[in-house]
C-alpha positions as CSV (number, residue, x, y, z in Angstrom):
1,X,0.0,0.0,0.0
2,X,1.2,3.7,-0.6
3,X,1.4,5.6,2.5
4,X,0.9,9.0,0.8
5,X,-2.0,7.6,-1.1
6,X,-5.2,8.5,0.8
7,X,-8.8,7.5,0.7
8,X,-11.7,7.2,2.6
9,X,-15.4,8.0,3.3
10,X,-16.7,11.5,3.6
11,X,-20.3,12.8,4.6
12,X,-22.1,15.6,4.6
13,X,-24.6,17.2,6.9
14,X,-26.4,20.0,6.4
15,X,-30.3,21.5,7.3
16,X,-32.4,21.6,3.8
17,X,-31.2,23.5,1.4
18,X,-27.7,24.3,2.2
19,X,-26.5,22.4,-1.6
20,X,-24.9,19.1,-0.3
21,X,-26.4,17.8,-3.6
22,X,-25.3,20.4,-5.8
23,X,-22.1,20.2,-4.0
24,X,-21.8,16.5,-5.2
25,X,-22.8,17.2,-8.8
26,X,-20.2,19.7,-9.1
27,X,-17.5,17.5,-7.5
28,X,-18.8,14.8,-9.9
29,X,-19.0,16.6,-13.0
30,X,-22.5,15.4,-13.8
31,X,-25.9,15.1,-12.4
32,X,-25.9,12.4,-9.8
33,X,-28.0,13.5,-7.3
34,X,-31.3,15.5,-7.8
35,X,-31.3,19.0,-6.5
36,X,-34.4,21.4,-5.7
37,X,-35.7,24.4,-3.3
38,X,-38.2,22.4,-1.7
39,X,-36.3,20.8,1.8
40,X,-35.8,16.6,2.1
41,X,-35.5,16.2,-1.6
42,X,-32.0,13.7,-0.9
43,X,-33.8,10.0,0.4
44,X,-31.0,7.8,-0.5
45,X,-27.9,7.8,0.7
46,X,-25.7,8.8,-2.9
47,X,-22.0,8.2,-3.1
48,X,-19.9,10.1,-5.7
49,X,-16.6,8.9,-6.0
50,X,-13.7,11.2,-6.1
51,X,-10.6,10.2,-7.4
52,X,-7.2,11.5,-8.7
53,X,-3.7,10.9,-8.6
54,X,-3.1,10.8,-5.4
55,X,-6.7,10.2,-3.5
56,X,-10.0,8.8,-3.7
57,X,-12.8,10.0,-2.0
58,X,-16.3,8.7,-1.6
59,X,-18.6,11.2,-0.3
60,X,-21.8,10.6,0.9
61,X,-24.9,12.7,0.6
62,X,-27.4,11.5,3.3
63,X,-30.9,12.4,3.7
64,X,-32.0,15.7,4.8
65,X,-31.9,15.3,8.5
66,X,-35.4,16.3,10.5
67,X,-37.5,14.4,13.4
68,X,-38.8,11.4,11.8
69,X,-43.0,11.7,11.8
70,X,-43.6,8.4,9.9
71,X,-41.3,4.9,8.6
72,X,-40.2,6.4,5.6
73,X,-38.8,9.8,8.2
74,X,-37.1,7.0,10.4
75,X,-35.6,5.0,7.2
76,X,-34.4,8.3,6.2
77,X,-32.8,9.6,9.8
78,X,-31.3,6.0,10.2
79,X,-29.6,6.2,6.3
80,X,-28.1,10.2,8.3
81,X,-27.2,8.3,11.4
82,X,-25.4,5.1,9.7
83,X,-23.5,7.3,6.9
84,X,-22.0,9.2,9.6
85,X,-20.5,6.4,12.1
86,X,-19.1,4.8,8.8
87,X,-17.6,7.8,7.6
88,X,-14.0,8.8,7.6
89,X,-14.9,12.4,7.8
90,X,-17.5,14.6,8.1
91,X,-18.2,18.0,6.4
92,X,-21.1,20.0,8.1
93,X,-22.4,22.0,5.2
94,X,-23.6,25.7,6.4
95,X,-25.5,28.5,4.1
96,X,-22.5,31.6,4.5
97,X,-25.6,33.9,3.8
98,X,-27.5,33.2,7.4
99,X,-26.3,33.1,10.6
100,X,-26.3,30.0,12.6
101,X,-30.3,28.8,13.4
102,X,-31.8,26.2,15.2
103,X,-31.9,24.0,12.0
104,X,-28.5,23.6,12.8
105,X,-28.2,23.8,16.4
106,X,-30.5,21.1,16.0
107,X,-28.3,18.9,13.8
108,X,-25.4,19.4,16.0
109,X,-27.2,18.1,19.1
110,X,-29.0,15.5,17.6
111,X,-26.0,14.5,15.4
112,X,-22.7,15.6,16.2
113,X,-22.2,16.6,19.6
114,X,-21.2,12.9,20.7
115,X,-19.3,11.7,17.3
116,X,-15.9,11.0,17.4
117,X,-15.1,11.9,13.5
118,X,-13.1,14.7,13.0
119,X,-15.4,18.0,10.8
120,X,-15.1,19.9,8.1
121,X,-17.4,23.5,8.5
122,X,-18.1,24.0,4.6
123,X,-19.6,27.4,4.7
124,X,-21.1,27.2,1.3
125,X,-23.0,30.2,-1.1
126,X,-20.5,32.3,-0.5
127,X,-21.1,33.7,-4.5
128,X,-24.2,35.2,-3.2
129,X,-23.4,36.0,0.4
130,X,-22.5,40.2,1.5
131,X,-19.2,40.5,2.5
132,X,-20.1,42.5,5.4
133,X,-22.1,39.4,7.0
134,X,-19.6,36.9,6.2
135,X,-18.0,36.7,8.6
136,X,-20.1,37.4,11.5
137,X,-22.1,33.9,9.9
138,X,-19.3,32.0,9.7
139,X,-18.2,32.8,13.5
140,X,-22.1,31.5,14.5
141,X,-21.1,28.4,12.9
142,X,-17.9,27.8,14.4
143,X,-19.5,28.8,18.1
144,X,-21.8,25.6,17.5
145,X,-18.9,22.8,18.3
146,X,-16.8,23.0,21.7
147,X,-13.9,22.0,19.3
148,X,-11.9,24.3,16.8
149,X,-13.1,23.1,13.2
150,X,-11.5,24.0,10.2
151,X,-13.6,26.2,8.1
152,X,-13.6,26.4,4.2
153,X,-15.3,28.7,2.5
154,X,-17.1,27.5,-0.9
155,X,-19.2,28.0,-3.4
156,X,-20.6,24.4,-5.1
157,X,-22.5,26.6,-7.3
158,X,-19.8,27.8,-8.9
159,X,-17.3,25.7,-7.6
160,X,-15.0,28.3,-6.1
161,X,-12.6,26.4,-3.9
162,X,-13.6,23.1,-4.2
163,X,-10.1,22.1,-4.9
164,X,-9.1,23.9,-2.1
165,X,-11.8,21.6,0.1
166,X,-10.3,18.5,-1.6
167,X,-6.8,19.3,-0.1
168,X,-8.1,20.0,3.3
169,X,-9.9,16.7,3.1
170,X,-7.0,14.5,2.1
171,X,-5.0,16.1,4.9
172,X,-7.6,14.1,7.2
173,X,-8.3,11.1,5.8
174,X,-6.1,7.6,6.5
175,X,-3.5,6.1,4.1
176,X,-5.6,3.5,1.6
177,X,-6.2,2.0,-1.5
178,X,-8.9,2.4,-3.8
179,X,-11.8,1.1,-3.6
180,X,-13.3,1.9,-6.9
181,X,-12.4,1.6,-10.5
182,X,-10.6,5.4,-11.5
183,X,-13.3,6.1,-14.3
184,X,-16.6,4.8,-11.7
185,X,-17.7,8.5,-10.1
186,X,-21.5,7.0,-8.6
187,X,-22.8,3.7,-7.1
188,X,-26.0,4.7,-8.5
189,X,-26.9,2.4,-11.4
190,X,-28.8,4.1,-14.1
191,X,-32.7,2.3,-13.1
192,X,-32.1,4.6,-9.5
193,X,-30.8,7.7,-11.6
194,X,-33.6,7.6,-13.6
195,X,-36.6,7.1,-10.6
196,X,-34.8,10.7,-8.9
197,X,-34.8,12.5,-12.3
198,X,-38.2,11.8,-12.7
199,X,-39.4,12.4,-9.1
200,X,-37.0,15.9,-9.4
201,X,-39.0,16.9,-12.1
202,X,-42.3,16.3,-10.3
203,X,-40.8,18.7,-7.4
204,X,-40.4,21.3,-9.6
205,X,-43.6,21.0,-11.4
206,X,-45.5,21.2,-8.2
207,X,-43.6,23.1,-5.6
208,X,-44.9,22.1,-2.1
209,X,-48.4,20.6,-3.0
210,X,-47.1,17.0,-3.7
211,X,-42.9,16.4,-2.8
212,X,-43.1,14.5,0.3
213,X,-46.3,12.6,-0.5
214,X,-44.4,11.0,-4.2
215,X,-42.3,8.2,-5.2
216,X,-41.1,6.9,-8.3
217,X,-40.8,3.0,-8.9
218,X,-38.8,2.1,-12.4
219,X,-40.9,-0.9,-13.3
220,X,-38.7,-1.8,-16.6
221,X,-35.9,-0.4,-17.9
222,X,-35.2,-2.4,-21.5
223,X,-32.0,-1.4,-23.3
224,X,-30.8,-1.0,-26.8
225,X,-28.1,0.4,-29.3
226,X,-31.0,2.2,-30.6
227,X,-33.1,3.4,-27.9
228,X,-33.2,3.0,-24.0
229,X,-37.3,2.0,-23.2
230,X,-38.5,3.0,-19.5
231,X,-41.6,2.1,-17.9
232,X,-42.1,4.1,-14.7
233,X,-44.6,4.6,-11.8
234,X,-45.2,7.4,-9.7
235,X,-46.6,6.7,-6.7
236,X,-49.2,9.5,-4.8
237,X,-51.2,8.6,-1.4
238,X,-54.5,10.5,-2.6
239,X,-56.5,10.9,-5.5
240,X,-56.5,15.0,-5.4
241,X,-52.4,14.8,-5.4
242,X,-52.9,12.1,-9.0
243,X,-54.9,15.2,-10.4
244,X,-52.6,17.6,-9.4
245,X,-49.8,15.4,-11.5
246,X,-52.1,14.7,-13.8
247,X,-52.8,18.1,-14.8
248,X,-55.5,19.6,-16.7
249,X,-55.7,16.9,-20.1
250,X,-52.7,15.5,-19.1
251,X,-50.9,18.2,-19.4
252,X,-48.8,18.3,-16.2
253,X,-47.8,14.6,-16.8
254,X,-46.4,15.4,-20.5
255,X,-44.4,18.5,-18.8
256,X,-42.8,15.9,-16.2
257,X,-42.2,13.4,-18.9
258,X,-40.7,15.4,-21.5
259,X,-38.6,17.1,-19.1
260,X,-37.2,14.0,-17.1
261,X,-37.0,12.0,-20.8
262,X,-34.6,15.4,-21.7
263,X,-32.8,15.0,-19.3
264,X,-32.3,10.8,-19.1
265,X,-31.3,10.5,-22.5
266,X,-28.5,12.9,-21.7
267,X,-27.3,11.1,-18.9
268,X,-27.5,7.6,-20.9
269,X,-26.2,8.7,-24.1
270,X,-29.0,7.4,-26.0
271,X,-32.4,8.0,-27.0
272,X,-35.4,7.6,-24.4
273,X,-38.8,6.3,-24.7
274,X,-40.2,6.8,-21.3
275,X,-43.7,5.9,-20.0
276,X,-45.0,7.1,-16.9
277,X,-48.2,7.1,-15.4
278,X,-49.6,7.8,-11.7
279,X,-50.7,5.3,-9.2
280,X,-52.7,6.1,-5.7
281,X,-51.9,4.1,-2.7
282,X,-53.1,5.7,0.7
283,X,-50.1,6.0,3.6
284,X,-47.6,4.4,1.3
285,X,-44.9,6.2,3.7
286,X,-46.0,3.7,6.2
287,X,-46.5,0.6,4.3
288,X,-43.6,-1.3,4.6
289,X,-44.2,-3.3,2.0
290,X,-44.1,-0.5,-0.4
291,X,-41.5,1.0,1.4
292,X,-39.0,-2.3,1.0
293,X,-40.3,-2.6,-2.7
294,X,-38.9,1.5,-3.7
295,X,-36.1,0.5,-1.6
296,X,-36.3,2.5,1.5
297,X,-35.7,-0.4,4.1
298,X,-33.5,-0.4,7.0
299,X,-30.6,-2.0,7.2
300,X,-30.1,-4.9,9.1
């Protein structure tokens, strides 16, 4: 093994809407992990796979942390909880353009107060943050730990000193080998890619009438030289939030479809055909059935 090659496990924590996700895209290079304004849009755990010459990192975007209020909300804080005692590293992701808030007083309580990880503060947005606050956040942020974090500040928008991030984290990380093929940036196979593109698009088509009540099953996924064929379900737990899809002749649906096909066939290099249509089942956040079948399901 070379002892000045490093690698290891990294996650990130962050209240809603801080741009872990974006974070990982931009790290990635391409779309990997679904991004939008409307809070606990991550539900998987998401690894993007860092590597270079001398490092590889596999960073973990967990789930939106938040008190859990049904099975999927304690699948979800259990896929937080599990990413960060297996971790390496951890990087608490702060918005530069607030001060510290009980979101993340919250998180720190809950989360990190009794961890024994060493932290990155990533004090993120900082291409729309004033300069005369800056600072003043950033201070609130480093007054939540007893310990003396290091602080980066970033932008994953733009990607203004990401590199500089990616140094600071291989100063913390262990001698290792890799643990990943060099050209492999995701553990995500396409079938998952595709149910989050598709339940991205339905988020941003409906704002805050339908996010936390949908979920996307890829029934079949055929491929082809040619043309990639997709069959997909999106699931809703009443009839008024199918409508809502649905839209007004359909025309909602064909938004969400042409988008998310758009965007799929980008990602896969080929040509889609995609077929989606809406199913109701009542509670499905607390079925477990359904829950095991879209693949949130504890781990043993």
């Amino acid at each position: 093994m070379d002892k000045n090659f490093k690698s290891g496990f990294v996650s990130l924590i962050a209240r809603p809407n801080v741009g872990k996700s974006t974070l990982l895209n931009k790290i990635a290079g391409q779309k990997i992990a679904i991004t939008s304004p409307v809070a606990q849009t991550t539900r998987y755990q998401i690894k993007c796979i860092h590597t270079d010459n001398d490092s590889q990192i596999i960073f973990i975007d967990t789930p939106g942390v938040h008190k859990p209020l049904n099975k999927l909300g304690e699948f979800l804080s259990d896929e937080s909880k599990s990413s960060l005692e297996d971790s390496d590293l951890i990087l608490f992701l702060a918005d530069s353009n607030d001060e510290a808030g009980a979101g993340d007083r919250w998180i720190v309580e809950n989360y990190l107060k009794d961890i024994n990880k060493p932290i990155i503060i990533v004090a993120n947005k900082i291409d729309t943050a004033k300069k005369e606050k800056l600072e003043l956040n950033i201070i609130s942020y480093k007054q939540l730990f007893e310990k003396n974090y290091p602080i980066i500040k970033i932008s994953a928008k733009t990607g203004k000193n990401i590199n500089t991030l990616i140094e600071k984290i291989k100063e913390q990380l262990p001698s290792g080998v890799k643990l990943y093929p060099d050209d492999e940036i995701t553990d995500q196979n396409l079938r998952a890619i595709v149910s989050e593109v598709i339940r991205e698009k339905i988020i941003l088509n409906t704002k805050e009438e339908i996010p936390h009540s949908v979920a996307v099953l890829v029934e079949d996924y055929k491929h082809t030289d040619k043309i990639d064929k997709i069959k997909a379900q999106i699931i809703v737990s009443a009839e008024s939030q199918k409508g809502i899809i649905i839209g007004k002749n359909g025309s909602l649906l064909k938004k969400i479809g042409t988008e998310a096909r758009l965007e799929i066939e980008e990602i896969a290099q080929n040509k889609v055909f995609l077929e989606i249509f809406v199913k109701v089942k009542k509670a499905w956040q607390k079925d477990e059935n359904t829950l095991k079948l879209l693949g949130y399901e504890k781990k043993p």
